[in-house]
FIVO-426044 format. One line per 10 residues: for each residue x, y, z of N, C-alpha, C, O, CB. Coordinates in steps of 0.1 Angstrom, whole numbers, plus 5000, padded with zeros to 4 digits. Glycine has a CB too. Layout:
FIVO-426044
X,Y,Z,X,Y,Z,X,Y,Z,X,Y,Z,X,Y,Z  ...
//
This chain:
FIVO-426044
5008,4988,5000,5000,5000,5000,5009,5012,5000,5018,5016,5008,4990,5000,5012  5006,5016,4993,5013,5034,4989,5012,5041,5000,5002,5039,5006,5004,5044,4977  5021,5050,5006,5017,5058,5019,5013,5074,5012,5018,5079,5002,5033,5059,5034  5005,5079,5018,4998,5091,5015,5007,5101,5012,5015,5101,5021,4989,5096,5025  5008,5108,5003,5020,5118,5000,5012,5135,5005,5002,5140,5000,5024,5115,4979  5020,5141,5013,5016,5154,5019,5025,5162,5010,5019,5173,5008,5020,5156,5036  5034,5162,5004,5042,5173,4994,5045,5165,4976,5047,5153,4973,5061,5178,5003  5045,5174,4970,5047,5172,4955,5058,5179,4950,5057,5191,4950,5037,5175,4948  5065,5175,4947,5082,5184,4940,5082,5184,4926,5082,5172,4922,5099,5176,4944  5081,5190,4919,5083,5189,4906,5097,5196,4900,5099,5208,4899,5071,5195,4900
5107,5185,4895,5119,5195,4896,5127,5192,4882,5139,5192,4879,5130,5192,4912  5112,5187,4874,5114,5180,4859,5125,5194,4851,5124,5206,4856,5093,5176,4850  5133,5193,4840,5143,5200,4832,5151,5206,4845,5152,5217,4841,5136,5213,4820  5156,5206,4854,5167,5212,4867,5179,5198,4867,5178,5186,4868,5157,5214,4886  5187,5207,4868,5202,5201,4863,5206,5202,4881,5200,5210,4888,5214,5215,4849  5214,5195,4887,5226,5189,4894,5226,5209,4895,5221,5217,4887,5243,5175,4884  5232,5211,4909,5221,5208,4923,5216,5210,4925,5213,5207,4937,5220,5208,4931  5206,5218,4915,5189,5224,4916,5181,5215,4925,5177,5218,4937,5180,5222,4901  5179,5201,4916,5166,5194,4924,5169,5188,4937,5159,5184,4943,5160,5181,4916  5180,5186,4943,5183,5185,4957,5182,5201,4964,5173,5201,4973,5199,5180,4958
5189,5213,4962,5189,5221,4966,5169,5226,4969,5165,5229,4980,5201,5228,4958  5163,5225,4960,5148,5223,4959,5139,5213,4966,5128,5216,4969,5144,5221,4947  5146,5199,4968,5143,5189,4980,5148,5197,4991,5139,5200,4998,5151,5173,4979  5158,5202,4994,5162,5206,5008,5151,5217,5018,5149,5218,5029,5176,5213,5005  5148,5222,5004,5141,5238,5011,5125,5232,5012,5118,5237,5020,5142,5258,4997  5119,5222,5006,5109,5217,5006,5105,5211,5021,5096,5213,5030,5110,5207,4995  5117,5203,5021,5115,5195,5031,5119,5205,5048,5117,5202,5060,5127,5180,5027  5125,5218,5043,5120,5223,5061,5109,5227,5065,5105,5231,5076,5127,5234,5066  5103,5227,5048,5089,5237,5054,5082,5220,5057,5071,5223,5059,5076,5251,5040  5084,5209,5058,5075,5200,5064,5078,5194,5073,5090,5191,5075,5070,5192,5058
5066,5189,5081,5072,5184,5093,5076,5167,5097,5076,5161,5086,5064,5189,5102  5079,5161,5104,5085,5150,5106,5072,5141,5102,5060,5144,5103,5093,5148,5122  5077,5129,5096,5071,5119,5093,5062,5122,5081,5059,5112,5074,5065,5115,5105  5056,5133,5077,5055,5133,5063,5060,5128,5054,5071,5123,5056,5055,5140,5058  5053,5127,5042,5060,5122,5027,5061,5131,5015,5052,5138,5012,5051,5110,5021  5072,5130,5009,5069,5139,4995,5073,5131,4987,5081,5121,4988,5075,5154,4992  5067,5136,4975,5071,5127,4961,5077,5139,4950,5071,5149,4945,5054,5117,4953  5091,5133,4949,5101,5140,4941,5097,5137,4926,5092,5126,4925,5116,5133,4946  5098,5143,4911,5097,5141,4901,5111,5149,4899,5115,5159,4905,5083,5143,4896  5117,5141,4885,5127,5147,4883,5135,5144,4866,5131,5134,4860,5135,5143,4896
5144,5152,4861,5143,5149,4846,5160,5142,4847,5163,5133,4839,5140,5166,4835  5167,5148,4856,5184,5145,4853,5186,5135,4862,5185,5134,4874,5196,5159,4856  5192,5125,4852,5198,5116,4857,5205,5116,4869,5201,5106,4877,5204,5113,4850  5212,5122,4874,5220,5128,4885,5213,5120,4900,5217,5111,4908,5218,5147,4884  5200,5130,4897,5191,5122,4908,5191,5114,4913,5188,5114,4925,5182,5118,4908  5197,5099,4906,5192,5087,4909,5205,5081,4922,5205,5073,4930,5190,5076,4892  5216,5092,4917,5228,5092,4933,5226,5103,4941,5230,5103,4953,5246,5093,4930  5222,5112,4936,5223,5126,4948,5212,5119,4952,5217,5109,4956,5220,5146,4944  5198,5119,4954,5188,5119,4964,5189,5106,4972,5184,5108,4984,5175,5120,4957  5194,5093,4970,5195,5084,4976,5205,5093,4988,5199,5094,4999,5200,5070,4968
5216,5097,4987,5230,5103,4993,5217,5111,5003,5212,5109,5014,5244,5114,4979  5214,5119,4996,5210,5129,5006,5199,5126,5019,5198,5133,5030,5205,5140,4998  5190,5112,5014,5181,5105,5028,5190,5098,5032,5186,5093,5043,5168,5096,5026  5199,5096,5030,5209,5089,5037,5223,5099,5047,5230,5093,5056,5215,5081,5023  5223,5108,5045,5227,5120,5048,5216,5125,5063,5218,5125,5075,5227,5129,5034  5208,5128,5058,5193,5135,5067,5188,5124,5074,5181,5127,5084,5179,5142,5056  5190,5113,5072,5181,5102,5081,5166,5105,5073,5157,5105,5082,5181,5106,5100  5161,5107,5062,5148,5104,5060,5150,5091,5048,5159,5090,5040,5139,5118,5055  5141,5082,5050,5136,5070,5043,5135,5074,5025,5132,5084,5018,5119,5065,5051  5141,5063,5023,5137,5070,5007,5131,5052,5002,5136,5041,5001,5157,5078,4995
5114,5058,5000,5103,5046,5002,5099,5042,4987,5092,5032,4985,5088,5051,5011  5104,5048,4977,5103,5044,4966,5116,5051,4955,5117,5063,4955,5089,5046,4964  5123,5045,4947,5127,5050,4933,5128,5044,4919,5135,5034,4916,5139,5052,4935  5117,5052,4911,5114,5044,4897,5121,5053,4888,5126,5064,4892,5095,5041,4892  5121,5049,4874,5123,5054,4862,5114,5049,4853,5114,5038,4847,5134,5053,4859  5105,5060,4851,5096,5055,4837,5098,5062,4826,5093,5074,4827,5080,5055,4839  5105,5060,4815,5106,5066,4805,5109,5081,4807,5102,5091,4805,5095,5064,4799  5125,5080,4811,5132,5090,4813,5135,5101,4826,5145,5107,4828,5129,5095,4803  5120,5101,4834,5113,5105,4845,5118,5095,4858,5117,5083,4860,5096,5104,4841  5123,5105,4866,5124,5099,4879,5115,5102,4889,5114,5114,4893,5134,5101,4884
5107,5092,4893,5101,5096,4910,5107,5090,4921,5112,5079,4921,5087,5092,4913  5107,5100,4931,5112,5093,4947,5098,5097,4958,5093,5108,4960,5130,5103,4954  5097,5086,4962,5093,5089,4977,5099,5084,4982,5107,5074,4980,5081,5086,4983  5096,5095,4995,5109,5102,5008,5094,5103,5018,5083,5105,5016,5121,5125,5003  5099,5100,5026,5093,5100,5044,5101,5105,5054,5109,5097,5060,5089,5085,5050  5101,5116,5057,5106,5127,5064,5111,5119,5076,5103,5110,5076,5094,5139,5067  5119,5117,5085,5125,5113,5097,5117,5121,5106,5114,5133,5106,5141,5114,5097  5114,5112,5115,5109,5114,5128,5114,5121,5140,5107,5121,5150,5106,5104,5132
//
């Protein structure tokens, strides 16, 4: 079962370190234990964002690629 997503990122055409630097500021305005779902266009993503819940202590609860498109869900650390 999918967990309920409280934020949406859209950080589709942003190049290395946009869509992290745009995950970062997202995620102070929310609070612990929320979820957001990252969309993203540059490859890059698929090592910066793992790095960075791994960095922050938040869960990183899903990572796909569908036809060129990355999503992540992230669940904010408690």
């Amino acid at each position: 079962m999918k967990p309920e997503i409280d934020n949406y990122l859209d950080t589709s055409g942003l190049l290395c370190p946009e869509p992290v630097m745009m995950l970062h500021q997202a995620v102070r305005a929310m609070s612990a234990g929320q979820v957001i779902e990252v969309t993203a266009t540059d490859p890059s993503t698929t090592r910066d964002i793992p790095k960075f819940c791994l960095f922050l202590g938040h869960e990183l609860l899903e990572q796909q690629e569908r036809d060129g498109v990355f999503f992540y869900t992230i669940a904010l650390k408690k």
